[in-house]
N, C-alpha and C positions, 0 to 999 in steps of 0.2 A: 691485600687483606686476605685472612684465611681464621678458617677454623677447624678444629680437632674436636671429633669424639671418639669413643673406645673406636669403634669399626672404621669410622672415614674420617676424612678429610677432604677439606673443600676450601677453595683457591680463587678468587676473583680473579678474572681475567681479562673480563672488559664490561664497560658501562656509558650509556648512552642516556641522555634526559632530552625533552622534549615540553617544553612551554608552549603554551600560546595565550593569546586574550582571555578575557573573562570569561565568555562563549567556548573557549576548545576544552577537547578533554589532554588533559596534560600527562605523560606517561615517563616511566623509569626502566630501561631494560639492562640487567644484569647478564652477563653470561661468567658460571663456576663450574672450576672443571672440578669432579670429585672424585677423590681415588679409595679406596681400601688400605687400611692399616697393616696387614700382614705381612709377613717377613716369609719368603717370597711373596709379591702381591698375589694373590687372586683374580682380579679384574674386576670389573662391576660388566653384572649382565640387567636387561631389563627387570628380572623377577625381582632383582635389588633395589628398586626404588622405593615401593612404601615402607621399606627397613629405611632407608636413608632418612625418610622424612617422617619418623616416628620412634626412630630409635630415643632413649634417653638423652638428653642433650646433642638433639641434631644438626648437622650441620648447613641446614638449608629453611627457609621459612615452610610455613604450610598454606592453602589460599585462604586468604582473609586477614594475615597479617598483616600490622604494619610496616612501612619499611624505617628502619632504625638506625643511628647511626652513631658512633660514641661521641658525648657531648653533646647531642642533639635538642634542643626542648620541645620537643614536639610541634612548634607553632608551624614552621615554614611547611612551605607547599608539596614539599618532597616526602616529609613526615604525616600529612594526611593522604598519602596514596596506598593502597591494600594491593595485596597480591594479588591476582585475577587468574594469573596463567604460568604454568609449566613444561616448555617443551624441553624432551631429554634427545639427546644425541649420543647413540652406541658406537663403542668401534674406534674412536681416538686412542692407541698406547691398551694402556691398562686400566685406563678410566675410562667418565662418561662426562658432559657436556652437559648444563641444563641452563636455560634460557628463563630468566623469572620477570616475568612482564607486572609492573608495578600501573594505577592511575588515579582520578582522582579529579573531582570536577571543578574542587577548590582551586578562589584562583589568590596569588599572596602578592597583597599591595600594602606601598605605605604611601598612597598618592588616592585613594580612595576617599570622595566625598559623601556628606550623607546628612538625613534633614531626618528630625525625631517625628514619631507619629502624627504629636499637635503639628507640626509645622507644614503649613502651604505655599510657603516663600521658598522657591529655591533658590535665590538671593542669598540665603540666607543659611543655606549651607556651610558646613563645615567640614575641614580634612580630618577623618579619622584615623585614631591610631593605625601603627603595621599591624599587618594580620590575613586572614581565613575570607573569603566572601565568595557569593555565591551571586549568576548574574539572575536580572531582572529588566523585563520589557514593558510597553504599554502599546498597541495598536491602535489608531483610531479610525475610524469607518463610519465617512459620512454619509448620511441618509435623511430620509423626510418622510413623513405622514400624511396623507391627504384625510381633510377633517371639512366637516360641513359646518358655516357658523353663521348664527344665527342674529348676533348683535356686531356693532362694529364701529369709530367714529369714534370722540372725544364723552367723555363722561362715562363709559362704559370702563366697569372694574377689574382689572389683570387678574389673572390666575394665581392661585396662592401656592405659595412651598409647600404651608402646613394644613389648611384645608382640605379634607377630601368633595368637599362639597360645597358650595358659596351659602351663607347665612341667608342673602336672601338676593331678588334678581339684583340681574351685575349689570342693569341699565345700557347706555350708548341707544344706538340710531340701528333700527332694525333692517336686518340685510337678510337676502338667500344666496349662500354663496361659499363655493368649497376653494381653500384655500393648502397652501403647503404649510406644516410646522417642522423647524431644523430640527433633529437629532444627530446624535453623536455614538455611536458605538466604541466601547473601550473593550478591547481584550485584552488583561493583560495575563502575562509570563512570566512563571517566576519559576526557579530551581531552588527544591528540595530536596534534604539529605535524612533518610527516613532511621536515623540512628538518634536525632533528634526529633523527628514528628512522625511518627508511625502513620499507616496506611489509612484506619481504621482512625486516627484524632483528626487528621484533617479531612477528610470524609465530615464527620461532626459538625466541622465546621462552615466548611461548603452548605451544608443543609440549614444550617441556618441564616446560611447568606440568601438563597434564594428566594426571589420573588418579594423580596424584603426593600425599604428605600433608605437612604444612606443617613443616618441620623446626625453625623460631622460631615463638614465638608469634607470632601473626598477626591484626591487627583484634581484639585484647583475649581470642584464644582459642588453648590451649596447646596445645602440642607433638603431634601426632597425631590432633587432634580432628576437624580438616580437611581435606576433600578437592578438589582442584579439578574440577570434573564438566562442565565445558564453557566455550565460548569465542567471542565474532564478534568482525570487525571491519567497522566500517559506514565508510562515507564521509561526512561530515559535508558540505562542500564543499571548491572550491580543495587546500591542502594538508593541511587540518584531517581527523586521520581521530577515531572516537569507539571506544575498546576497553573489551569487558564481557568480563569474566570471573565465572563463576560456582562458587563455593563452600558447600560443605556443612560444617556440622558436625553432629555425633552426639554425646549426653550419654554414652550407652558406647563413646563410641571407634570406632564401626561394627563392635561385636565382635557377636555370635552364642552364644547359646552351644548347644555342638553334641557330641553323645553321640562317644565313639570308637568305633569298627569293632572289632569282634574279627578273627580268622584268618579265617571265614568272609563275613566283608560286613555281618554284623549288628551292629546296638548290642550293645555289652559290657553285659549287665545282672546287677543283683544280685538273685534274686528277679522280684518285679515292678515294681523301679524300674532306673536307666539306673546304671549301675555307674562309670562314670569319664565325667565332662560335663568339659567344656575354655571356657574363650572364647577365640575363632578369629574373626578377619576375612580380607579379601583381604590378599597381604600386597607393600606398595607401597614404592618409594623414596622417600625426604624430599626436601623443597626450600626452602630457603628462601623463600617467597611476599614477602618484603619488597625483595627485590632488582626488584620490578617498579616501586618509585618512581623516576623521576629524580632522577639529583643534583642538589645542589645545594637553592637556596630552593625551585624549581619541587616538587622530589618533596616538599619536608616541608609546604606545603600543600598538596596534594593529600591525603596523610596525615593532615592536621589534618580536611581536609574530610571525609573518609571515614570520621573518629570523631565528627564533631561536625557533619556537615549546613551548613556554616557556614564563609563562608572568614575571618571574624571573630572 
């Protein structure tokens, strides 16, 4: 392969590609030798290079191109990789040597499964078309709470998803006694391509995630159980950023349970036990947490991958 403009020309001489998983950054190296047009040549010295790559109709990409190729449709994996880097070699002949290092975090599958926003069944998955995806994790980190509780035993009433506070005491057989409640921590991972969601939109969105409780079920877990409790965003490289967000759930809903105040500030007590106990949490706005996939095939695996570890 080669190409001509007025002053050079330039000549493929070798090409290297480089795949991996979903996880690796994928890369394309070029090396073209380019010579000068002139009759006797001239040679290429280094001061010749930003002519080379800026002359009218150049013979070599610029950084930030894409890599191109005749007949190409743009879809596969090789066609979303940008130029990144330039090394030139002086001193071969008459010409010069330049190294164009291509990458790209996209990875190109037609074996890619994927579960739409509503959907909490990965059963129920489907293979999505050939194409572009981007991967995605879930971490879980288990943990527990130590709570102090006050009621206990048969008739006493569960903690509610939508409640922030019980209507009225929640009965059972009165106890003093601190128990453990499970939680669950989720981190999850996801990669972003900021050519589609800029720095500054998913920022927007993170903020409104936090501190907020999941209004759909979410990563297989219902309505209220969840809280989102914090956030980064890293810079991966180029325009690839990497966003965690982090999620809690609570097997009682993050309730409490917690004696009422009389007129004076004290527990309402009957005797020597607490006379009206409530479950009570902080009390937060809902969000749908599922609105943070992208559309289309990209978010339902991601989705798939963050139930199932696997973009398979």
């Amino acid at each position: 392969m080669s190409y001509t403009s007025t002053k050079y020309t330039a000549h493929r001489i070798a090409c290297d590609a480089r795949e991996g998983d979903i996880w690796d950054v994928h890369t394309l190296n070029e090396t073209w030798h380019v010579e000068d047009n002139a009759t006797p040549k001239t040679g290429i010295k280094p001061e010749n290079m930003y002519d080379i790559l800026t002359e009218t109709g150049s013979v070599l990409p610029q950084i930030g191109d894409p890599w191109v190729f005749t007949g190409g449709t743009g879809q596969t994996w090789m066609e979303s990789c940008l130029l990144r880097s330039i090394a030139w070699t002086f001193g071969r002949g008459q010409g010069a040597d330049a190294l164009l290092t291509w990458s790209t975090r996209y990875f190109w599958s037609d074996a890619c499964k994927g579960m739409t926003a509503a959907n909490e069944d990965p059963t129920a998955a489907t293979t999505l078309a050939e194409g572009l995806f981007l991967p995605c994790m879930v971490l879980p980190i288990f943990q527990s709470r130590n709570v102090r509780k006050y009621r206990d035993g048969s008739g006493m009433t569960s903690p509610s998803n939508t409640l922030d506070i019980s209507t009225s005491d929640i009965g059972g057989s009165a106890k003093l006694l601190d128990v453990d409640v499970k939680q669950v921590g989720f981190k999850l991972r996801m990669y972003l391509d900021t050519n589609s969601l800029g720095t500054i939109d998913v920022t927007d969105i993170v903020v409104q995630y936090l501190g907020k409780k999941n209004s759909a079920q979410f990563l297989g877990n219902v309505v209220g159980s969840l809280v989102c409790t914090g956030a980064a965003l890293n810079h991966l490289e180029h325009e690839f950023l990497e966003l965690v967000l982090e999620f809690l759930y609570d097997e009682d809903y993050h309730q409490t349970q917690t004696p009422q105040l009389d007129t004076d500030g004290r527990p309402k007590m009957s005797g020597t036990a607490y006379a009206d106990v409530r479950w009570a949490r902080t009390a937060r706005s809902g969000v749908n947490f599922n609105d943070i996939w992208p559309s289309g095939a990209l978010g339902e695996s991601q989705k798939y991958q963050a139930f199932m570890g696997r973009w398979y």
